[in-house]
C-alpha positions as CSV (number, residue, x, y, z in Angstrom):
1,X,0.0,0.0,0.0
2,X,1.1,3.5,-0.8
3,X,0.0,7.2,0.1
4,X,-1.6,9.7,-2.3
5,X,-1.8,13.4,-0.9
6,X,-2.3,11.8,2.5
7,X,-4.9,9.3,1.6
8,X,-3.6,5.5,1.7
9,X,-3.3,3.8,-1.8
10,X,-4.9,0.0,-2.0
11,X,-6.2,-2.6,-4.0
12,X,-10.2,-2.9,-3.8
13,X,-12.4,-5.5,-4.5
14,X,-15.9,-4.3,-5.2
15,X,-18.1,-5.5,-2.4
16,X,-21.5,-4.1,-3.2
17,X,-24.0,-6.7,-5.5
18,X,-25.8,-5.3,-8.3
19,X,-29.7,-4.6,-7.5
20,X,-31.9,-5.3,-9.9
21,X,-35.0,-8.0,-11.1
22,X,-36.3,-9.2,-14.6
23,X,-38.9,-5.8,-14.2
24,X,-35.5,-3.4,-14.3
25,X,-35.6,-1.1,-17.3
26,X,-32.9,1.2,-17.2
27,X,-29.2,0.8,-15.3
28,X,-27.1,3.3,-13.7
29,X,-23.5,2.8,-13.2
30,X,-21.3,4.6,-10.7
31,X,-17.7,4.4,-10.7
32,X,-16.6,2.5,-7.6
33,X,-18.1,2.8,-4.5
34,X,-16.9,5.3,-2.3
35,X,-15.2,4.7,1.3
36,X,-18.4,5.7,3.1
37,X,-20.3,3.1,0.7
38,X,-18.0,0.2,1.7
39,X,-18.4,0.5,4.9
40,X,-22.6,0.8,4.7
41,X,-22.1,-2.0,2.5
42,X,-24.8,-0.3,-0.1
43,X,-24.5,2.1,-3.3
44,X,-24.7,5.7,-2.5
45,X,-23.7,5.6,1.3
46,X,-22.1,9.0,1.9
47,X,-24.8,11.3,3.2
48,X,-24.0,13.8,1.7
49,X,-24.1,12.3,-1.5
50,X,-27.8,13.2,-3.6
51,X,-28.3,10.3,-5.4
52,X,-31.2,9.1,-3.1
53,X,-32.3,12.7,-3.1
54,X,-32.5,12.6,-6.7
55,X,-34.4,10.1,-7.3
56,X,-36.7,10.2,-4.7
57,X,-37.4,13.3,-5.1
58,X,-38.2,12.5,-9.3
59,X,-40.2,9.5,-7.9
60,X,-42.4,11.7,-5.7
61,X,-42.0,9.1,-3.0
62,X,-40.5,9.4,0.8
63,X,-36.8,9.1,0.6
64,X,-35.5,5.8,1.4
65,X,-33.0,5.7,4.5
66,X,-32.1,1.9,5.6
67,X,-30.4,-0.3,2.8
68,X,-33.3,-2.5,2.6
69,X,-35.7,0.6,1.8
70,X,-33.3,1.7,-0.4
71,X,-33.2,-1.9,-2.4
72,X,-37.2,-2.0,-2.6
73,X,-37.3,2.0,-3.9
74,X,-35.1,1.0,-6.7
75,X,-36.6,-2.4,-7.6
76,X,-40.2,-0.9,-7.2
77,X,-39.4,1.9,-9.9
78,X,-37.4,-0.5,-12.0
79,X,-34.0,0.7,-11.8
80,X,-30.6,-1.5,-11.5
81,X,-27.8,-0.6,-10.0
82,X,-24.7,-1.0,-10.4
83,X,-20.8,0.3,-11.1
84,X,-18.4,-0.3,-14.0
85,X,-16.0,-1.0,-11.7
86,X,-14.8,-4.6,-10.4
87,X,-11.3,-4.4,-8.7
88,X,-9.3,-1.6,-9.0
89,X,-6.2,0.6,-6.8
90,X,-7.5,3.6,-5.7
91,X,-6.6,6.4,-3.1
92,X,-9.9,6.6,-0.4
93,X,-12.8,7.5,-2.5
94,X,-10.8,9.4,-5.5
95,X,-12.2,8.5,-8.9
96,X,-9.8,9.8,-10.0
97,X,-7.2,8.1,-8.7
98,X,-8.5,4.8,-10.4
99,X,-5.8,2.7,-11.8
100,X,-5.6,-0.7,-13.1
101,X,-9.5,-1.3,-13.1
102,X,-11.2,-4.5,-14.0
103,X,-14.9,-3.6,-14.9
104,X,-17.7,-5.5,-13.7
105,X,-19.4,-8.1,-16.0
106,X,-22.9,-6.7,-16.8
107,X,-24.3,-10.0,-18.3
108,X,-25.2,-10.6,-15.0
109,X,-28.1,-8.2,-14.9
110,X,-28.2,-7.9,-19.0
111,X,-28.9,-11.4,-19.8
112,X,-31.6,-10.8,-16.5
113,X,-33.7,-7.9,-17.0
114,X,-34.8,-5.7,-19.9
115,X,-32.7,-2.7,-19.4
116,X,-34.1,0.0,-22.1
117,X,-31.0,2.1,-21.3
118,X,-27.6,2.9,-19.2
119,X,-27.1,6.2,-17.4
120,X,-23.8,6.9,-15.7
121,X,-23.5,8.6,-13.1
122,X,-20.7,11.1,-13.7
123,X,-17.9,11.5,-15.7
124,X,-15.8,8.9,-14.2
125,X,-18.5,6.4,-14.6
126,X,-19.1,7.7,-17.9
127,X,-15.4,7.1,-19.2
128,X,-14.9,4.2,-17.7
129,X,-18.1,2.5,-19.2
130,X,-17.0,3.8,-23.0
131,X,-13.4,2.3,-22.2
132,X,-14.3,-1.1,-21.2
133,X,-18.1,-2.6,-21.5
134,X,-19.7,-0.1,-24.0
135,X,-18.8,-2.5,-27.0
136,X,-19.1,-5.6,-25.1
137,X,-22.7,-4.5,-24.4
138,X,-23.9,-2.6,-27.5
139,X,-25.4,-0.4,-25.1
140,X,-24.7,3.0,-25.6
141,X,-24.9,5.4,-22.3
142,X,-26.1,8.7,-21.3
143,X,-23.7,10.4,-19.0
144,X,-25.6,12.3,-16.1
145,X,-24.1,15.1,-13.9
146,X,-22.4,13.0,-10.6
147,X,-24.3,13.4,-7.7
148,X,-21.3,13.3,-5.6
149,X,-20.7,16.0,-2.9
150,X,-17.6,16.4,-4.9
151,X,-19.9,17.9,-8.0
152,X,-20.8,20.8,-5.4
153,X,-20.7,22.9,-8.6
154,X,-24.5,21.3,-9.6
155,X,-27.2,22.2,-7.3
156,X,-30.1,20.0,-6.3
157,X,-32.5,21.5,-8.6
158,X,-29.6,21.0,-11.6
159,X,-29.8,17.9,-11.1
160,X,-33.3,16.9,-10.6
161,X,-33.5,18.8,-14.3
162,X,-30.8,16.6,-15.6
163,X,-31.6,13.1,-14.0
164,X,-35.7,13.4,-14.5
165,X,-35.4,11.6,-18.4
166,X,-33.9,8.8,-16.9
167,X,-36.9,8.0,-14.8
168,X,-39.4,8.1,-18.0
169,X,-37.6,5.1,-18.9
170,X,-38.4,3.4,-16.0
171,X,-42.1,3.7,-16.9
172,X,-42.2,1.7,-20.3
């Protein structure tokens, strides 16, 4: 292990399943999960992060707190989730300090659900998904703004305007 501006350098396996059922109709990747995330042991886990916001919000439906409201949320509006991400060396929860990633193998919830379309959240996602499962998919993705506290630059109310398409999806 190694330091990177003060934050300890590992190898990571990804410890989060994917959520999703055959109803699923669209997919959003994240990178990696964050530090936070690991240690909730669900997507999304740092409370500052808007993600749950987001959608909830979109949804019009109570925001979900525990992990297992938070698993019944996204299967009730049919959304998978998921990150591009496998294994990788990264410094705390720095996307971009992502090196030597494996990607996660997305037949698992392809071959299982009928997933109308990918969203990523964020850049990082976004890249990561062109680079290594876009033409093993044949999916082509819509990058959203992040809804990390790190993307403090897009307020709430950006967001809900960017990330309300993906939800029409949901519907078909």
């Amino acid at each position: 292990m190694s330091q990177s501006k003060g934050k300890e350098v590992s190898r990571v396996e990804h410890p989060i399943p994917p959520v999703f059922d055959n109803n699923s109709r669209i997919l959003i990747l994240g990178s990696f999960p964050s530090v936070k995330s690991r240690e909730t042991g669900f997507f999304y886990g740092h409370p500052q992060n808007r993600f749950w916001k987001v959608l909830s919000y979109l949804a019009n439906e109570e925001l979900p707190e525990s992990v297992e409201e938070k698993k019944a949320f996204l299967l009730r509006n049919r959304i998978a989730v998921w990150d591009v991400i496998a294994s990788c060396t990264i410094a705390g929860s720095s996307d971009s300090s992502i090196r030597d990633a494996v990607p996660n193998d997305l037949s698992v919830i392809l071959d299982h659900a009928r997933i109308s379309r990918v969203f990523c959240n964020g850049n990082t996602s976004y890249t990561l998904y062109v680079k290594y499962l876009q033409n093993k998919t044949g999916y082509t993705a819509q990058k959203l703004p992040s809804t990390s506290p790190a993307n403090a630059a897009w307020k709430m109310e950006q967001l809900c305007e960017a990330w309300k398409e993906c939800l029409v999806y949901c519907r078909e």
